[in-house]
C-alpha positions in Angstrom: 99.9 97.0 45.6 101.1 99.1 48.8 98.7 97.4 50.8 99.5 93.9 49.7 103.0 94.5 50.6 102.4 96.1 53.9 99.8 92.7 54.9 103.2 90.7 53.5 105.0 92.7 56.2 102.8 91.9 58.5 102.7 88.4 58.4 106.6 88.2 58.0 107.1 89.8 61.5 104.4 87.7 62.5 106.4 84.6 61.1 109.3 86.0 63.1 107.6 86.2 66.5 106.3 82.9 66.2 110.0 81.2 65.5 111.2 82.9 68.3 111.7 80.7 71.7 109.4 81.6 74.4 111.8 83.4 77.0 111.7 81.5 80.2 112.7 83.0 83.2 114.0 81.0 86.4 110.3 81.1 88.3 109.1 79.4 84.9 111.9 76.9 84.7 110.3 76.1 88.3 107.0 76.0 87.5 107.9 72.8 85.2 109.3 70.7 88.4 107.0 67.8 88.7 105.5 69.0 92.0 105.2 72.2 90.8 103.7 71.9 87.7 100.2 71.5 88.8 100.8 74.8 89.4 101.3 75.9 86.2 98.0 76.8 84.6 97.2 79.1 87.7 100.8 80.6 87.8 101.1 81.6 84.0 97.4 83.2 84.3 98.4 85.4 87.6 102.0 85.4 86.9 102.9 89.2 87.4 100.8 89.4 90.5 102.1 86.6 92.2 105.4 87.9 91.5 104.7 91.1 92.1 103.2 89.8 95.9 106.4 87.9 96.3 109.3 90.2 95.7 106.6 93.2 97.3 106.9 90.4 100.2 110.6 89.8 100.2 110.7 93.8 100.7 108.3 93.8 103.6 110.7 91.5 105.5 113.8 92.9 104.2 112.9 96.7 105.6 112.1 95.4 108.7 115.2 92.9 109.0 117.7 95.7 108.4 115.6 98.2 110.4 115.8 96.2 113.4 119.9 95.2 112.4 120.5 99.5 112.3 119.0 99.8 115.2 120.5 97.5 117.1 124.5 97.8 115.5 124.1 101.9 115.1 121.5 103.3 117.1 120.7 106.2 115.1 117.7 108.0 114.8 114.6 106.0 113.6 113.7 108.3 110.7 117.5 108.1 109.2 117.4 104.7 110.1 113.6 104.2 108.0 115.2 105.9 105.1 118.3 104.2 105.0 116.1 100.6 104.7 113.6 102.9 102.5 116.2 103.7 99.8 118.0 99.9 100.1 114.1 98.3 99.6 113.5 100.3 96.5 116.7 99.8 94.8 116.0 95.5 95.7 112.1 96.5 94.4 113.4 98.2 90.9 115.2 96.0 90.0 113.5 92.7 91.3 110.3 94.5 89.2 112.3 95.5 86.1 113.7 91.9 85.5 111.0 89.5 86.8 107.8 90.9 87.6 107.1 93.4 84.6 110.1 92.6 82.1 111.3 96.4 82.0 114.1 95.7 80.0 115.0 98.8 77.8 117.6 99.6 75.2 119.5 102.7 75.5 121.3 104.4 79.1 118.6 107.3 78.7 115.5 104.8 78.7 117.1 103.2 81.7 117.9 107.0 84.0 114.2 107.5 82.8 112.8 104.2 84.1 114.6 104.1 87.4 113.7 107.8 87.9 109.9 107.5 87.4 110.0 104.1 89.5 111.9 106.2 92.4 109.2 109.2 91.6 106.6 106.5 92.0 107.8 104.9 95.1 108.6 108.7 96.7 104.7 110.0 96.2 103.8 106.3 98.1 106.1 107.1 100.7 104.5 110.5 101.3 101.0 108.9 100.5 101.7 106.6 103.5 103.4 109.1 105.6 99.9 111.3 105.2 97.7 108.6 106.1 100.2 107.4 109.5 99.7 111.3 110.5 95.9 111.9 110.3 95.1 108.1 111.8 97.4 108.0 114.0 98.9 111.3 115.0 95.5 113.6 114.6 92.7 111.1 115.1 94.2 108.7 117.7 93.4 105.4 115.4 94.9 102.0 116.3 98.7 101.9 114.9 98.9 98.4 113.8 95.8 98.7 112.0 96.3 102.0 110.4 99.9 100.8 109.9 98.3 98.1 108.0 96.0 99.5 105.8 98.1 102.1 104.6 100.3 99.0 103.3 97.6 97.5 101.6 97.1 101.5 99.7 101.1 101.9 98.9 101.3 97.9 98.1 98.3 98.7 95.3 99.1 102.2 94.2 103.0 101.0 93.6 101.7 98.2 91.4 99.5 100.8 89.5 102.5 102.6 88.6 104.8 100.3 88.3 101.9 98.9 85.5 100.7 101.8 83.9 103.8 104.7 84.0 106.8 102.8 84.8 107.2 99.3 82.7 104.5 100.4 80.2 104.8 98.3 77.3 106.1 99.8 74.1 
């Protein structure tokens, strides 16, 4: 008996998954757009990665846009100047994340002081991660900048999105 009632459970909260509307967020409302939605197909398969690349993009330009406005305006030191654009990218980058890219939303003030915390923990160890790998290429081995400048993107870029995946926006 307690088994047939916990399958009738089950398919009830099924039942109530299935009624539910399919939450659409502005980049799917835009994948619908008749030029756009040839699209579709790809975009729904890769969708957190492609927003993920986007937003990680819209960072990339972002830091270096207000770095090179600071500079100009303030003229402080670079390494004030990196963390001020540091601290403004992340707080665009959590919240960009949280909303579109892996749909972080969370129910109570603690969840969110936890989320934001671990994302800014996250971000932090990349930071130092990249700052490691700019002072042995660059500073003790003499390797090109751009290039090792580069590459140590392509490591922070992919060990942000790990976890942002796995520690961060975990799903429940």
């Amino acid at each position: 008996m307690n088994d047939e009632l916990n399958e009738l459970a089950d398919q009830l909260e099924q039942n109530d998954q299935n009624l539910q509307p399919e939450k659409k967020d502005i980049f799917d409302k835009l994948m619908h757009l008749p030029v756009l939605n040839i699209f579709e197909p790809f975009y729904k398969k890769y969708k957190e990665a492609l927003l993920y690349l986007f937003f990680g993009g819209t960072a990339f330009f972002l830091n270096i846009i207000l770095f090179a406005a600071i500079d100009k305006c303030f003229h402080i030191n670079e390494l004030v100047n990196n963390i001020i654009c540091w601290i403004v990218c992340v707080l665009y980058q959590y919240f960009t994340n949280r909303t579109w890219v892996f749909d972080g939303h969370v129910d109570t003030a603690a969840e969110f002081i936890k989320q934001l915390v671990s994302f800014f923990g996250g971000r932090l160890f990349t930071l130092f991660l990249e700052e490691l790998i700019i002072a042995v290429f660059i500073t003790w081995l003499g390797f090109n900048t751009m290039i090792v400048k580069l590459a140590a993107q392509v490591v922070v870029i992919v060990t942000n999105y790990i976890i942002s995946k796995l520690i961060v926006f975990k799903k429940k």
